[in-house]
N, C-alpha and C positions, 0 to 999 in steps of 0.2 A: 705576762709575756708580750715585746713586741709584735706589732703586726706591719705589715706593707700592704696596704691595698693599691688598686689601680681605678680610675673611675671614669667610669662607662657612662651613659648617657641611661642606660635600663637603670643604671642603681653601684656601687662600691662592689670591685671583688674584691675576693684575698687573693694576693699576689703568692706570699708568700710568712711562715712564722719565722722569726730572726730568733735564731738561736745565738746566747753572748759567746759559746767558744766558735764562732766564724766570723769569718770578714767577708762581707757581699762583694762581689764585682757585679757592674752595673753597666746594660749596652746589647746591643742590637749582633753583638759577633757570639760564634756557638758556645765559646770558650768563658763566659761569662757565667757565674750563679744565679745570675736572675735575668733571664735572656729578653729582649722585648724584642722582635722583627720588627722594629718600624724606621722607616727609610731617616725618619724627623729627628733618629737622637744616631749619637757617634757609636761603634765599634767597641770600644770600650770607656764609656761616657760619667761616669761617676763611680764613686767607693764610699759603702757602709761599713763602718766597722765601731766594736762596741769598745767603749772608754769607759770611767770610773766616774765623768759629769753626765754619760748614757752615748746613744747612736749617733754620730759622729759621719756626718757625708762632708761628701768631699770630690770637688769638680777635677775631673782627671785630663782640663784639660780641653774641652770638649768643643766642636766646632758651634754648636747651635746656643751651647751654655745651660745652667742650673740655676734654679732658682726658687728658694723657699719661703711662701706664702707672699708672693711678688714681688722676691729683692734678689736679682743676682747675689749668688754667694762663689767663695773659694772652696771654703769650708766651713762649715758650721754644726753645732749640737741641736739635734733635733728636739722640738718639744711635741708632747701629746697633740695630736690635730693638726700638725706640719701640716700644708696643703706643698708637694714636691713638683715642679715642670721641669721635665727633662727637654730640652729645645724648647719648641715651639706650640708643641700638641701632645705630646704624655705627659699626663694630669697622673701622681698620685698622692696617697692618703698615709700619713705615717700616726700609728697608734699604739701607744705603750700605756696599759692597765696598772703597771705599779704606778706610773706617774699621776694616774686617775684618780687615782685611790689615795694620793697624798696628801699632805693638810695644806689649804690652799696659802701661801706666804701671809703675811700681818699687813705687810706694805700694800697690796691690793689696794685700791681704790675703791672703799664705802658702794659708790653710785655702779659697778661694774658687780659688785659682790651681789650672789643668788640668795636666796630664802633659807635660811639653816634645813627644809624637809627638800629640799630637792637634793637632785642625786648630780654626782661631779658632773657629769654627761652630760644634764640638762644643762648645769653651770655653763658649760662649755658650747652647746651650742648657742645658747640665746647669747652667750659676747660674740658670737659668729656674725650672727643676723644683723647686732646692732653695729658690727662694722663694714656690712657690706651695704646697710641700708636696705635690706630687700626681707620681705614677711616667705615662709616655708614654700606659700602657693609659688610665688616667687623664682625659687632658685629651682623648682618640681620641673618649671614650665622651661626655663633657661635648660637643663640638664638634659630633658626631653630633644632641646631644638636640634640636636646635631641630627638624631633618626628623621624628623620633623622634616628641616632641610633638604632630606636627602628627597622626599616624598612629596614636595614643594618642586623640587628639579625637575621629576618622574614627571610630574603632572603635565608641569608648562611641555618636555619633551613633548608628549604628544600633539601638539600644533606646532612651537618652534624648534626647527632642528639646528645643533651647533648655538654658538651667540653663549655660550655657558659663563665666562669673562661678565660679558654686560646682563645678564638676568644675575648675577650674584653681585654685580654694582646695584644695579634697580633694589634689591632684597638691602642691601645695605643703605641704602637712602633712605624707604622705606622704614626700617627698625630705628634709625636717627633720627627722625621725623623730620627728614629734609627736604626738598626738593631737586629735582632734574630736567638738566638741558641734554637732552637726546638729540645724536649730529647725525646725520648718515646720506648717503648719496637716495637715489626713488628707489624704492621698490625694494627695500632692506627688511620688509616686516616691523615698522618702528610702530604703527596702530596697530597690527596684530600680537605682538609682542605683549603692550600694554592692557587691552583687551586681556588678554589670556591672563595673565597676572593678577589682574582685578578679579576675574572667577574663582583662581586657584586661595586668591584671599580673602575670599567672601567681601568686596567691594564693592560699594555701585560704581558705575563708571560711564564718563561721560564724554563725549569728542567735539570738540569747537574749530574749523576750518576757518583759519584767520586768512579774513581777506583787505584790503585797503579801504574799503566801506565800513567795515565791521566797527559797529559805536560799544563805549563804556558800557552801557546800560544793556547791550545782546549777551554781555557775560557775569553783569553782576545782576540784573534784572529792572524790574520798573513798574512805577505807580501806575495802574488804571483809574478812573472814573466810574464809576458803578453807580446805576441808578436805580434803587428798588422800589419797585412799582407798588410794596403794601405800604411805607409810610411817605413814597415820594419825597424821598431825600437822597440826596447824591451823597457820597463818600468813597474816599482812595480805597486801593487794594493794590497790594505787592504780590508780584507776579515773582517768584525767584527763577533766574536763568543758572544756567547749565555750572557755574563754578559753586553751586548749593549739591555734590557729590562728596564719594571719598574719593576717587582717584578723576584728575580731569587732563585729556591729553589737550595740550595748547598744539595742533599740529601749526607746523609756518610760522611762528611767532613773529619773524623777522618781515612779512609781508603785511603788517598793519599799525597802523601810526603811534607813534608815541604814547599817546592821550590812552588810547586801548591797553597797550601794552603796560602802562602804569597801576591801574585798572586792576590787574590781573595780579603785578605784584605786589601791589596792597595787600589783597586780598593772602597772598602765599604768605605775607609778613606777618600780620596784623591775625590770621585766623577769622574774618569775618568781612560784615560788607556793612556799611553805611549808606544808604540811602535817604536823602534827605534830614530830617532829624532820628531817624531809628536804625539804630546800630542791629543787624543779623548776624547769630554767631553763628560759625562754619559748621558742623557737626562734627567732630574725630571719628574715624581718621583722618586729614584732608593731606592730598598729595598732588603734585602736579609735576608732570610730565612734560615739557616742551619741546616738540624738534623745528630744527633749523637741516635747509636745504644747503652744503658748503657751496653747492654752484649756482649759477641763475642768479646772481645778485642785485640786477636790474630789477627798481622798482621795487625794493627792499629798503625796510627799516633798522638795520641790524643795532641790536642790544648792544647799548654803551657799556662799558669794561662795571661802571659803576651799580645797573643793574645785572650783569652776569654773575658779580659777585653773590647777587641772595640767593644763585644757584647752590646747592650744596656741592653738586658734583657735575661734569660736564663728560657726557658718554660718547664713546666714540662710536657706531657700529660700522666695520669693516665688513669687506666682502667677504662670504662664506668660501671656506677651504671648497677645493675640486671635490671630495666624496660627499662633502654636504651638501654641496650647490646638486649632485646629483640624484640626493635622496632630496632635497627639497621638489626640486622637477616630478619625480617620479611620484612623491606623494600629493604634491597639489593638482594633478591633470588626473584624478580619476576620484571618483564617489569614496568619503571617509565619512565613516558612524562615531570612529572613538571621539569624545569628548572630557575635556580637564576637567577634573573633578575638586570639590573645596575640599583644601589640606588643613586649612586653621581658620578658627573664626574670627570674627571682626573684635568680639572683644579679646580675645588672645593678642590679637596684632597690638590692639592700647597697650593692653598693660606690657608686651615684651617694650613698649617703646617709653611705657614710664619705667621699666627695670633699668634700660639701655643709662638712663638719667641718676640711678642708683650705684651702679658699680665702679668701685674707685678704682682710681687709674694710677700706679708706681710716680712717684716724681719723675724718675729717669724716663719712664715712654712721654710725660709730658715735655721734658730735657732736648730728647728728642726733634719731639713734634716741632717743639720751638726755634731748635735751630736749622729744622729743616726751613721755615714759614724766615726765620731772617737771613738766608741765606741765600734767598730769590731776592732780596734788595740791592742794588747795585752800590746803593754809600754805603752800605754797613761795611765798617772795618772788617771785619773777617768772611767777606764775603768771598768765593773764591774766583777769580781774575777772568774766567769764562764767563760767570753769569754779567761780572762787571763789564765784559765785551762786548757781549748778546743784549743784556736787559738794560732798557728804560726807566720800569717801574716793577718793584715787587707784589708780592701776595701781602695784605693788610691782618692783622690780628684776628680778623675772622676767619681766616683759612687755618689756622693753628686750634681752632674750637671746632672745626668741620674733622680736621685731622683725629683730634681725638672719638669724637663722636662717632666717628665711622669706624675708628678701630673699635671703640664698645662695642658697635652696631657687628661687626664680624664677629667678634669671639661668643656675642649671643645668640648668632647663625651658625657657628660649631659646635655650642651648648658649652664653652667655658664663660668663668665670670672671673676671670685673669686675664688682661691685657697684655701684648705684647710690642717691642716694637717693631713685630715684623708685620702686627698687624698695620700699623701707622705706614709703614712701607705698602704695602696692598693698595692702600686707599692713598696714596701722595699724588699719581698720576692725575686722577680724578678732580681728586680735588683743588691742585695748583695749577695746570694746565691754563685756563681761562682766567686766573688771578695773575698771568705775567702777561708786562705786553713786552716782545720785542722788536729790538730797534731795525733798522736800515739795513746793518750789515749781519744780523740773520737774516734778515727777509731777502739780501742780496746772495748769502751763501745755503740759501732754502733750509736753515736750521729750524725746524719747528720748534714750540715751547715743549711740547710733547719730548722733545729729546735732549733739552733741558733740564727739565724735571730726571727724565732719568741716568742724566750724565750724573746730578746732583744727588743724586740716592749713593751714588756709588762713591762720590768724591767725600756727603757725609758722614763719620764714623759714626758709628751707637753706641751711645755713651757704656762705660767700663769700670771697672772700681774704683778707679783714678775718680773719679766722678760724686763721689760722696764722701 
């Protein structure tokens, strides 16, 4: 007998048994046989109904869309192990036991085929594994992250209130193993922020106050002279400075020279520090954190377009809403005990960020990703005639690899291992923002890139059957 399960982050439920004298109706409205409440899929969102080739779905239509085993569909015949996405976020599981139990086709591919003593199930899951790239521990720890996350949020809440947007940017940098330029006016919580983050992820964490003195060698470290007095012989000793952490907040970045600041992004690129002839590699995790003050510019170094780019993402933190500004007042001016507690540990964080490098990504979200990333170019023929107005220069081929990575990096912070591209939407602002520069007459009609990018989300379609 068929099954429908739904998949939950604990583990697979059963939805429901498909019986072949009925036809499912599928959707979030009352009137539906398999009802789901959730806001993410349509009213009446899909149709199961049983055929002589077997279960047979079928997109009714649906605003968010369907999609079996990462391919939007119209309609299609389902096989044992379907993995079904209704929108965006209903994950389920489609399983029929006569098809299990069938004799596996001839044409099969030798290298793909299991051991004549294993059982179809096993069959079936080890081609799982091997096309998502990821071992059981794997996909346990992914499936887990959505409860995970939620208790990640919990924690930081208790020091940062509100900012919810930019702590699940920061968690998305973070799982990409990218790095971030954090923007915000004084006194926004940009060190207390990152601070907190590094406890809740079992991080050490380290703070550098860049100042216009501040040399190479205060962040990467430095040879001493040691002289030991049993065989009175001198020899060097490496002293490592403050970017030998996992998480390091470059506060001011823009308030110290060049040469420092180069310094630093060596080190974010490269994963390590060179010191004279002997190469230090970084430890993993390594992550950096940098804010820029937008005012005060005076007697500032500001980051050329060319190094902003090794930022992965460029954060905004805005002023907190009226009820938060007044629970932050209310809770900073009086004695607090509760402290954030670690939610995952330091090797959980590696490996979700070698998973993030495992799970494959649909053509169409990479389709996407790409013509979001050429569509910030002002020569590209199909560029649309606003960006051609407003932009100079576009985002480079590396914003299209940040694109994706970040959409990985979210769907393994809601515990899916299916990409979307509404993930690639979430993370666009982010990460093209600081990869366009605009010209004169935005800067003359106060158009920020900021509202570029999301003029451009909206003028881009996402890609459609048309499309393959």
């Amino acid at each position: 007998m068929a099954k429908l399960f739904i998949r939950q982050p604990e583990g697979d439920q059963l939805l429901t048994e498909l019986d072949v004298s009925q036809t499912y109706l599928i959707g979030r409205s009352e009137d539906c046989s398999i009802c789901i409440p959730a806001d993410a899929i349509s009213g009446h969102h899909a149709q199961l109904s049983p055929t002589e080739q077997g279960w047979l779905l079928e997109d009714l239509g649906s605003s968010n869309g369907t999609s079996v085993n990462a391919q939007p569909i119209g309609q299609t015949v389902l096989a044992d192990g379907a993995q079904i996405l209704l929108g965006d976020q209903i994950a389920l599981l489609f399983s029929d036991e006569a098809q299990q139990t069938a004799t596996e086709p001839v044409t099969e591919p030798v290298a793909d085929a299991a051991p004549e003593t294993a059982k179809p199930s096993d069959r079936k899951s080890k081609r799982d594994l091997k096309v998502q790239g990821a071992s059981e521990e794997d996909l346990k720890l992914v499936k887990a992250m959505s409860l995970r996350s939620e208790k990640i949020r919990d924690e930081i809440a208790k020091v940062i209130v509100g900012q919810v947007d930019i702590i699940d940017q920061v968690l998305m940098v973070l799982i990409a193993g990218g790095h971030g330029l954090l923007v915000g006016m004084p006194g926004m919580a940009k060190t207390l922020l990152c601070s907190t983050i590094a406890k809740v992820l079992d991080m050490d964490f380290k703070r550098v106050q860049f100042t216009p003195d501040l040399m190479p060698t205060d962040i990467t470290g430095t040879e001493i002279l040691e002289h030991d007095p049993v065989t009175d012989k001198k020899s060097f000793r490496f002293i490592k400075g403050p970017v030998f952490t996992n998480m390091l907040l470059a506060d001011e970045i823009n308030r110290t020279p060049p040469k420092t600041q180069a310094s630093l992004l060596e080190a974010m690129q490269e994963k390590c520090v060179t010191v004279g002839n002997q190469t230090y590699k970084l430890e993993a995790p390594f992550f950096v954190l940098a804010t820029q003050n937008p005012i005060e510019q005076e007697g500032t170094y500001p980051l050329p377009e060319a190094q902003q780019d090794r930022f992965m993402f460029n954060l905004w933190v805005d002023y907190p809403k009226e009820d938060e500004e007044e629970t932050v007042v209310k809770s900073t001016t009086v004695s607090k005990s509760e402290m954030p507690q670690k939610a995952i540990t330091r090797e959980e964080l590696i490996q979700l960020q070698t998973v993030v490098r495992k799970i494959p990504v649909s053509d169409h979200v990479i389709k996407y990703a790409v013509r979001l990333v050429r569509a910030t170019r002002p020569h590209d023929e199909k560029t649309p005639d606003f960006i051609k107005k407003y932009v100079s220069n576009g985002a480079g081929p590396r914003a299209g690899q940040f694109l994706v990575l970040a959409a990985k990096a979210r769907a393994v912070l809601e515990g899916r291992i299916h990409v979307s591209c509404s993930d690639v939407v979430k993370a666009a602002v982010p990460v093209l923002r600081h990869r366009i520069l605009a010209n004169f007459a935005a800067d003359s009609e106060g158009i920020t890139t900021t509202a570029l990018v999301e003029r451009l989300l909206k003028t881009i379609e996402q890609p459609d059957d048309k499309d393959y």
